[in-house]
N, C-alpha and C positions, 0 to 999 in steps of 0.2 A: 305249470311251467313258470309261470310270474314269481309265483311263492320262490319257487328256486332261484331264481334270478336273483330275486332281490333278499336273499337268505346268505350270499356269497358275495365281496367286492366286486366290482365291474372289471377289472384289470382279470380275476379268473376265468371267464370263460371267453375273453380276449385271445387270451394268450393259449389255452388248450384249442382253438381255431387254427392257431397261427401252427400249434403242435402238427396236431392232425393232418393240415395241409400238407407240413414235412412230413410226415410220415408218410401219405402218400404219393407224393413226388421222390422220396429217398432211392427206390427202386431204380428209378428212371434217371434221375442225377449220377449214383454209385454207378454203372453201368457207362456213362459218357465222361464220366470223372477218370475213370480207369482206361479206358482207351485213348485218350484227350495225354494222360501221363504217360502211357505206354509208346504215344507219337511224339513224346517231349515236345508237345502245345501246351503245355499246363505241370507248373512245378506240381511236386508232393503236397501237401499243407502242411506248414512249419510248426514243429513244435521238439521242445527240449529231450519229453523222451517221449517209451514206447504208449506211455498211459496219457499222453497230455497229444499227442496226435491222435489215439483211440477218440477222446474229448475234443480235439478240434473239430476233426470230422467228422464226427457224429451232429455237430453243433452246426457245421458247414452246410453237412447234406439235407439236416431235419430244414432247417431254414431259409438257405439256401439265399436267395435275393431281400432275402425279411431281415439279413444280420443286423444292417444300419440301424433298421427303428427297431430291433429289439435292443441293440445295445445302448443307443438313445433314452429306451424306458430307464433302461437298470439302471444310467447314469443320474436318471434321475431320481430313482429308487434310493442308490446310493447317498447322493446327494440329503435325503431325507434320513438317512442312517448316520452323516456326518455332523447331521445340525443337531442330534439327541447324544453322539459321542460311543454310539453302538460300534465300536473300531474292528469288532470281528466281522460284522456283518455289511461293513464297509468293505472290508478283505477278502470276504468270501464274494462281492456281487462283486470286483474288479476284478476277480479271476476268471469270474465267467464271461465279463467286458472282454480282455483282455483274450481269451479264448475265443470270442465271437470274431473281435478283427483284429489280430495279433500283430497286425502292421501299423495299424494306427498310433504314431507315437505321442501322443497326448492322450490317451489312455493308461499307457504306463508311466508314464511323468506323474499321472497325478496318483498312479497307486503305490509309488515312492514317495510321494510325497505322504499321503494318507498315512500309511503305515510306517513310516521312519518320522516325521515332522510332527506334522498332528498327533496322530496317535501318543507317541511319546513322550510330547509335551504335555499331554493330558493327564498319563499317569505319573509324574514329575511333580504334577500341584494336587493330586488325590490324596490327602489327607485319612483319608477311609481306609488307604490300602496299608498294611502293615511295614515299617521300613524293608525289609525281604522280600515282600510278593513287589514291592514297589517298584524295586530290582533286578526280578524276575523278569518281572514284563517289557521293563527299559529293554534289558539285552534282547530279551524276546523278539521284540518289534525293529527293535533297530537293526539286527542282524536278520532279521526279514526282508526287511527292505532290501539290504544289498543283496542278498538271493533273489529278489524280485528284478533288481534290475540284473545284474547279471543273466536271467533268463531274456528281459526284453534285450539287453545286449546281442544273445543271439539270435532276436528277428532280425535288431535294426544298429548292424554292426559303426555302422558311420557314426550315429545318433549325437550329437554334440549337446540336447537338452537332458538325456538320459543320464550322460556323466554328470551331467551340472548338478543333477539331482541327486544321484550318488554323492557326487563331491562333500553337499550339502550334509548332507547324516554325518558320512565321514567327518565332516567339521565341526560341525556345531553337537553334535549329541555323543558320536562315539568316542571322539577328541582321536579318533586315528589319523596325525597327518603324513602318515605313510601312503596310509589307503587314499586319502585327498589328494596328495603329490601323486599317487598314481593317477589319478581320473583325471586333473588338468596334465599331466604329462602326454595320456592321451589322446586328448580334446584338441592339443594346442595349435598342430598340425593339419586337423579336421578341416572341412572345408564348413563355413557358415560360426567356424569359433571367435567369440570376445577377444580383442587384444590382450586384454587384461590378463587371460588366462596363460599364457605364457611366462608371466611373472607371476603368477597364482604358483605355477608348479614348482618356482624357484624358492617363493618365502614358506610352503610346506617341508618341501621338499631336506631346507633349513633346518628344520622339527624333524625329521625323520634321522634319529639317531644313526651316526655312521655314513652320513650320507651329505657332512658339510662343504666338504672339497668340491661336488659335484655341484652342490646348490651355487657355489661360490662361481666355479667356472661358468656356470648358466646366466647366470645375474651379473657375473661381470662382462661375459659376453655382450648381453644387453643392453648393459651402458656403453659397452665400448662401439657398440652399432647405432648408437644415439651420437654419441661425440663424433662418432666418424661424417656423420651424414646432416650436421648442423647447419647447412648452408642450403640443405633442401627443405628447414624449417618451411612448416605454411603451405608448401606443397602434398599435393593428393598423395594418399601413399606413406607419409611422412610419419613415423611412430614416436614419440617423447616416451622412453619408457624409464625416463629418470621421477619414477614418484617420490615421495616422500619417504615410503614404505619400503621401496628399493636403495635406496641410500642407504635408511638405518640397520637394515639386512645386511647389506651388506659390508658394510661398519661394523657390525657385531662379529658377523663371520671373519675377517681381518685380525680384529681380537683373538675369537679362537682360535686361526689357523695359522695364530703368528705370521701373518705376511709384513715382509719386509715397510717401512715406513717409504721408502722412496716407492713402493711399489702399489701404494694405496690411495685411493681416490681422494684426490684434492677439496672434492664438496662439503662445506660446514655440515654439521649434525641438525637436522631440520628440527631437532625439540630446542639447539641450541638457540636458536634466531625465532621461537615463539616464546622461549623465558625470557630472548629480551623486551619484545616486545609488550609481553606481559608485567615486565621488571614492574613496579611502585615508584616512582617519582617522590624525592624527598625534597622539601622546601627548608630555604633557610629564610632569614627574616630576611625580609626586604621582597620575598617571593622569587627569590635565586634556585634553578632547581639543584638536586645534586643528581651528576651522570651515577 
């Protein structure tokens, strides 16, 4: 029996313990699960379709009160599959994560994260992979991700870090700022959202061809509720949503959308007032500068 022991990792016959267990409690769980649902004391167990509720609860009932510290293992399973850049095998243990406690929204943050950020920044610097398969895998993963969260979207419809995450691939990897203006358009409203994100939706939403006039009305709305309320400066509450980035957004948009000059925002161009201040000082003799 030793032999065998120590012929297999210690985490094997851990975990076929842990099995067994479920398996013999499953009986007894399915049985109080289904009446518990039939009294509506106890939702369904969530999942997107018929094969990934099949997989939840089977996962639910085999386990049962074990979910925590097995999904605990696997995250650090995973973890050990992120530091060697195994990105499948990173994908495949956060599905099972992610299946064990579908509500936990830091579980799916981070397998948005994994498979759109990581992941595909990895294959981006692979020199090994052929320009084509290089490509491949880009769309592959990055369009993963947003399928991944769009499923955590329907556990955790409020979720304000899920968009962020979303947002994220959206912007920096798929360069969709359709899809980003959508995720802060959504967020923005959310209860626990970044100020920021409100004019996040505005300077995408910019980029999202056809869709200037709108970005414009949203971003000038916002400055117009900063000028309006200048007198509540300092006070709790109080938003300054005149960034730098919202100025020249909306400066630009002006341009495109020919608005009227009497009708456009009075603030200098904030690259204008860092060229001067970067301007080169020219001396004449005697140490005179020239402006």
């Amino acid at each position: 029996m030793r032999a065998i022991l120590e012929k297999y990792p210690r985490w094997i016959p851990i975990v076929a313990v842990i099995l067994v267990f479920g398996l013999i409690r499953t009986p007894i769980e399915k049985s109080l699960r289904s009446q518990l649902i039939e009294t509506h004391l106890l939702q369904p167990p969530p999942a997107r379709t018929t094969l990934g509720a099949l997989k939840q609860s089977s996962l639910m009932g085999m386990l049962g009160g074990l979910r925590s510290m097995v999904a605990v293992y696997l995250t650090l399973k995973a973890y050990e599959h992120f530091g060697v850049m195994e990105w499948d095998e990173v994908e495949s243990t956060y599905d099972l994560i992610t299946s064990l406690e579908p509500r936990e929204e830091f579980h799916w943050v981070h397998r948005i994260w994994h498979r759109g950020i990581n992941a595909v920044a990895s294959v981006e610097v692979n020199d090994d992979l052929t320009p084509a398969e290089r490509q491949r895998r880009f769309d592959l993963y990055s369009t993963q991700a947003i399928e991944i969260g769009e499923a955590a979207l329907e556990q955790l419809p409020n979720s304000v870090k899920i968009r962020e995450q979303m947002a994220e691939v959206y912007r920096e990897k798929l360069r969709d700022y359709c899809g980003a203006a959508k995720m802060y358009g959504e967020m923005k409203d959310l209860p626990g959202a970044m100020q920021y994100s409100t004019r996040f939706y505005g300077y995408f939403l910019a980029k999202c061809p056809g869709n200037e006039q709108k970005a414009y009305d949203h971003l000038y709305g916002l400055y117009v509720e900063t000028m309006s309320n200048l007198d509540r400066k300092g006070e709790r509450g109080f938003v300054d949503h005149r960034a730098p980035t919202l100025i020249i957004t909306l400066k630009e948009l002006e341009e495109k959308l020919d608005i009227p000059i009497s009708q456009r925002i009075p603030d200098p161009h904030p690259d204008e007032g860092l060229k001067r201040r970067n301007r080169p000082t020219g001396r004449l003799p005697g140490g005179v500068g020239i402006p």
